[in-house]
MARKOL-997626 format. One line per 5 residues: number of its first residue (from 0); their letters; for each residue x, y, z of C-alpha. Coordinates in nm, 3 decimals, m for minus. Layout:
REM residues N
NUM> a> X,Y,Z; ... $
***
This chain:
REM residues 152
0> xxxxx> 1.664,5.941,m3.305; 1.988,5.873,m3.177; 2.168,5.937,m3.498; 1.998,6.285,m3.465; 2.111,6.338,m3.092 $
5> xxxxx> 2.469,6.290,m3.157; 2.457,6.497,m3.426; 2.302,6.807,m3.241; 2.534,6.744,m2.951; 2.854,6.689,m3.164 $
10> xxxxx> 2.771,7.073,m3.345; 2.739,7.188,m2.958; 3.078,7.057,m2.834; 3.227,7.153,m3.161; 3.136,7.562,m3.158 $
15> xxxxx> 3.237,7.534,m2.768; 3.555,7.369,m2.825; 3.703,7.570,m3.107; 3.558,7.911,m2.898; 3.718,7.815,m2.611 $
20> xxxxx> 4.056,7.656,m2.763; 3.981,7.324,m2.582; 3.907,7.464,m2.268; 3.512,7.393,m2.284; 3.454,7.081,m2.496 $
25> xxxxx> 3.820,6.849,m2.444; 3.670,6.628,m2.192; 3.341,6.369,m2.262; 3.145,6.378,m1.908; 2.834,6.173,m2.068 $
30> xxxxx> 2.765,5.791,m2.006; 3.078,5.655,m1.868; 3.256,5.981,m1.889; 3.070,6.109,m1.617; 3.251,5.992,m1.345 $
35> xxxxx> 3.577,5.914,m1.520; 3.613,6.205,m1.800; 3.747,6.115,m2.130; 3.978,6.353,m2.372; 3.838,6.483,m2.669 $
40> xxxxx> 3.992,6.604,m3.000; 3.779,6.752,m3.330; 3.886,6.569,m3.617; 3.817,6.722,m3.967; 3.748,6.561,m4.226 $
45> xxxxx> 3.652,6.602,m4.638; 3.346,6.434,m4.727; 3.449,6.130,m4.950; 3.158,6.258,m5.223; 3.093,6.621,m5.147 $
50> xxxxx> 3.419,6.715,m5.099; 3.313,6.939,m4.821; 3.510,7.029,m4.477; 3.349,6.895,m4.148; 3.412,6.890,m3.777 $
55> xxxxx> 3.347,6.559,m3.558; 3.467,6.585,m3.202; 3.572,6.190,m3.110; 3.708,6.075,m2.753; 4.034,5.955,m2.814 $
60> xxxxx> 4.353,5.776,m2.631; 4.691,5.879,m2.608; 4.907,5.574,m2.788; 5.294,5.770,m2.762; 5.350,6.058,m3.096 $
65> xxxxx> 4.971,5.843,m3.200; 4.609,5.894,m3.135; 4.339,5.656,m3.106; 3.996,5.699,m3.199; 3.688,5.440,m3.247 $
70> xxxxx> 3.426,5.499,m3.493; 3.142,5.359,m3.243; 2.840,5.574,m3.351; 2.696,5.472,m2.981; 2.689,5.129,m3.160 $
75> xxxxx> 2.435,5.162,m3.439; 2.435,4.955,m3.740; 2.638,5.175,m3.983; 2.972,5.293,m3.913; 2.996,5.696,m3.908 $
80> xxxxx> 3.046,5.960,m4.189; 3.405,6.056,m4.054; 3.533,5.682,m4.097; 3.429,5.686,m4.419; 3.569,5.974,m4.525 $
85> xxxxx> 3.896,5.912,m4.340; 3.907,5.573,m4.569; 3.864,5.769,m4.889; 4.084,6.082,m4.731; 4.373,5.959,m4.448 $
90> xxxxx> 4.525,6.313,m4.452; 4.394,6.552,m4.273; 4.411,6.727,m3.940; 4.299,6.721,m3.541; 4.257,6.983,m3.294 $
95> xxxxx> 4.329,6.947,m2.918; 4.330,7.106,m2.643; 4.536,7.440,m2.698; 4.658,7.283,m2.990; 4.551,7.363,m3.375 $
100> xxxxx> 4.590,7.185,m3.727; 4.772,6.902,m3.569; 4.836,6.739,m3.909; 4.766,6.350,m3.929; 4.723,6.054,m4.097 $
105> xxxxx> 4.440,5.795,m4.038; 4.502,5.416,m4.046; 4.266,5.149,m3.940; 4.395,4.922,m3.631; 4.351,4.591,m3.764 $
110> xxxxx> 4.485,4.193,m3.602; 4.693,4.200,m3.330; 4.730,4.539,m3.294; 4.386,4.627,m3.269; 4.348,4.324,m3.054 $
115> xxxxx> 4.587,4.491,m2.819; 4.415,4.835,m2.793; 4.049,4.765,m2.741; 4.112,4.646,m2.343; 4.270,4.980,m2.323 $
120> xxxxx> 4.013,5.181,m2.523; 3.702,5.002,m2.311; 3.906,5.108,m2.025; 3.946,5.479,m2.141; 3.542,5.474,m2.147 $
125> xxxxx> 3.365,5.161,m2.044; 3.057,5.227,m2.288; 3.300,5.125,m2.591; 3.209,4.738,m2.469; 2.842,4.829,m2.481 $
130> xxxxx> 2.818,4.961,m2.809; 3.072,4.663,m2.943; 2.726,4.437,m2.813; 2.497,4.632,m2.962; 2.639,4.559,m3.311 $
135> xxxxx> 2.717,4.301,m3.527; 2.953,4.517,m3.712; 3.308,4.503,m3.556; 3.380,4.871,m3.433; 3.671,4.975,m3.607 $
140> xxxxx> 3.963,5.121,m3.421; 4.149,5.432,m3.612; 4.541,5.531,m3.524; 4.593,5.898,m3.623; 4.970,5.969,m3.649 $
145> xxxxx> 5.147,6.294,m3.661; 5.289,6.407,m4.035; 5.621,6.588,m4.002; 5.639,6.929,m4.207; 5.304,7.092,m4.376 $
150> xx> 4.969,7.083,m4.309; 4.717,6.870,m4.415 $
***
């Protein structure tokens, strides 16, 4: 059920987003967002086996040129459809706020590094700790840089 809820909400914030260029749909108010709103970016991605296009809109933290995203799922078992398919497919682009085909590529935070950026993701949106005890996966933590030249 709550696989299903995300799903219907993320094809909401999607259409609104891309209609509105950012302006409806770049902030999360939902959960710990509601009081302390988070940004939001849509993150395409090719399905590893279809090889179809889709649209995800993930909260995300500003790291410098990078962007950080967190393949929580609202901590369910499985990790989401866009990590895998950024594991198969790193290349590929993000939309933000009044910004299009920012072209990026996807790297998992691993170690130290990833060590470093959870405080400041739970920070960013408090619920990130919840979900992390809800699972016995470890949530993985995804740094999108910026490609120079082209588009992904």
């Amino acid at each position: 059920m709550t696989a299903r809820a995300i799903k219907v909400m993320s094809r909401v914030q999607v259409k609104l987003f891309q209609l509105t260029n950012g302006r409806v749909g770049s902030k999360w108010r939902v959960g710990a967002g509601f009081k302390k709103p988070v940004p939001t970016l849509l993150l395409e991605h090719r399905g590893r086996k279809s090889g179809r296009l889709f649209t995800t809109p993930l909260l995300f933290l500003d790291d410098g040129a990078d962007l950080v995203i967190v393949a929580s799922q609202g901590g369910l078992p499985k990790h989401p459809q866009w990590y895998r398919n950024l594991t198969a497919h790193p290349e590929t682009r993000v939309r933000l706020r009044g910004r299009r085909d920012v072209a990026v590529v996807a790297r998992e935070a691993t170690g130290r590094e990833r060590a470093d950026l959870w405080p400041r993701l739970v920070e960013l949106y408090a619920d990130f700790a919840k979900y992390a005890a809800w699972t016995d996966r470890e949530i993985p933590v995804v740094i999108l840089t910026p490609r120079t030249g082209g588009s992904a």
